[in-house]
C-alpha positions, 0 to 999 in steps of 0.5 A: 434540519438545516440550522441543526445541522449548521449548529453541529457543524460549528460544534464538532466541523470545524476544529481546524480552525483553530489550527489555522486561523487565518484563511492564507495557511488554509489555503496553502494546505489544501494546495499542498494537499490537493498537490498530494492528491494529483501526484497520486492520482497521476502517479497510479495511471501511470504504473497502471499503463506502464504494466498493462502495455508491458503485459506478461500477466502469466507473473502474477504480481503485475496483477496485484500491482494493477489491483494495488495501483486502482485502490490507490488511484481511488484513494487518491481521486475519491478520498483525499479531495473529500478529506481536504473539503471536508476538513478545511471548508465549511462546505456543507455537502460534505458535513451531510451525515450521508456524504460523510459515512460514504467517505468514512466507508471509501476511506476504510475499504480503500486503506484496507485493500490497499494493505491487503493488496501489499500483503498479497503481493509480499506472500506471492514474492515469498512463492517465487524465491521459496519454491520458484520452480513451482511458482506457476503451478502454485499461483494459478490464474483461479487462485489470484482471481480468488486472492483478489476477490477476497481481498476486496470483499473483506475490505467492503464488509470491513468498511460496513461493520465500521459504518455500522459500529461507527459512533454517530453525530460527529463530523468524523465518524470513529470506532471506539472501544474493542471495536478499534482493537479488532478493525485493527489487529485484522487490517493492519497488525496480523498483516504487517506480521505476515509482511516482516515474516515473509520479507525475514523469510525471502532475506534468510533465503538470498543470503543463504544461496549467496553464501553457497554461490561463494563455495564455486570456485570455477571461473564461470562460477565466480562470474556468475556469483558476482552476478547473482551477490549483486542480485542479492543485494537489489532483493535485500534492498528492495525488501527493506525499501518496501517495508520501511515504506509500509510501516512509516506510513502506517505505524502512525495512524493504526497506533493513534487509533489504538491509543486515543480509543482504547487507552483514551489518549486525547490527541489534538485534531491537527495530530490526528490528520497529519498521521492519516495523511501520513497513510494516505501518502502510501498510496502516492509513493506506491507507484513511483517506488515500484517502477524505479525498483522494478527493474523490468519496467525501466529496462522496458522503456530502453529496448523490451528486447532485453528482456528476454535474456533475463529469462536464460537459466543455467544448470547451476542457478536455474532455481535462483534466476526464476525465483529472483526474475520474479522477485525483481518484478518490483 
């Protein structure tokens, strides 16, 4: 079994070789690499504090951020090291078959979840500036609970079926055919649809109440609409920011997928890694791009007392500053 298996190795383990021949580039990527990883790694710890000492877990997107920043953190601590052994090292616990399909299964729930945990949090900033005076009586505690159990659960039977319809014998396990066009129109294509719509929807929504705070014409009201024109802007940044992120990150990856196993595209073994690395560095930005929009979390580290006065609501923008209060929660 072992000669077999050392004979598979040579055959199918070890194209990087052809990437990079010497053992100096080899040794460079995986610090890079391994660089990448740490900054996950470390960037999700931190968030993950930063919104737990905060607390105020009755605004439901600090849940899904907490859920968000633990699929990144285990992307970061259980896939990205595996992936950089495994790809750049002739180490051969990590070209046992078994090793490998535990990898192949932590990478797809993972990447899943951390997909379906942007959607989440996208639909539930949809809530806040769509209905924000029923936010709290839409997102209850039972129904995040739920959302999050669903989310997770759909993203280990995923990484089965994928296991299961895996083609077998190789060192990088792949679906291929019809398979690859349903694993991705579920994980990735249906919820970047949901994602732009959401986001166009929350964009229409600002500028439309920008456009009647212009109307005030009362000195009070032309303070408050310069303070809320401002808001405007942040969420509008925010939106495209966040979007912009998930999509460079992703589009890459899921279109190789489509296009080397349905089209039949051949594309070369370094190709094929540097978009799934490309993905994987979602999950490093996620922290650090949450905490410096969140505005919440920065104001937080200066005096926590501030924030209270984010929570005034005035009779004639009642409705915008809950709906944009939750919003700025990123």
């Amino acid at each position: 079994m072992e000669n077999s298996w050392d004979n598979l190795s040579e055959t199918n383990c070890n194209e990087m070789e052809a990437i990079l021949p010497n053992n100096t580039g080899r040794i460079l990527c995986m610090l890079f690499l391994f660089f990448i990883a740490g900054v996950t790694i470390s960037g999700n710890v931190f968030l993950i504090l930063k919104v737990t000492r905060r607390g105020q877990f009755e605004r439901k997107i600090n849940v899904f951020l907490i859920s968000l920043a633990i699929a990144d953190f285990s992307i970061g601590f259980l896939v990205m090291p595996f992936s950089i052994i495994h790809n750049f090292t002739e180490t051969l616990f990590f070209r046992n078959t078994v090793t490998i399909n535990i990898f192949f299964a932590l990478d797809a729930m993972l990447t899943i979840s951390s997909i379906f945990h942007f959607t989440c949090m996208n639909i539930d900033r949809y809530v806040a500036v769509k209905k924000p005076m029923k936010y709290y009586q839409i997102m209850k505690r039972k129904l995040v609970s739920l959302t999050l159990i669903i989310c997770w659960t759909i993203s280990c039977l995923a990484s089965v079926v994928l296991i299961l319809t895996a083609k077998e014998g190789t060192c990088n396990p792949s679906v291929e055919g019809e398979a690859t066009v349903i694993v991705s129109v579920l994980a990735f294509y249906f919820p970047l649809v949901l994602n732009i719509s959401a986001s166009v929807s929350i964009y229409l929504k600002v500028r439309n109440r920008s456009n009647q705070l212009r109307q005030m014409t009362t000195n009070e009201n032309i303070v408050l609409q310069s303070k809320r024109q401002n808001g405007d802007t942040q969420v509008a940044r925010t939106m495209i920011i966040l979007q912009s992120c998930f999509i460079l990150c992703f589009t890459p990856f899921f279109l190789f997928l489509i296009l080397k196993n349905f089209f039949r595209v051949e594309f070369s073994p370094w190709s094929m890694l540097f978009v799934t690395w490309l993905a994987y560095t979602n999950s490093t930005i996620n922290p650090f791009l949450y905490y410096f929009i969140n505005n919440r979390l920065k104001l937080s580290d200066k005096n926590k007392a501030l924030n209270k006065d984010r929570f005034q609501f005035t009779n004639n923008s009642s409705t915008f500053n809950s709906g944009q209060d939750i919003v700025q929660t990123f």
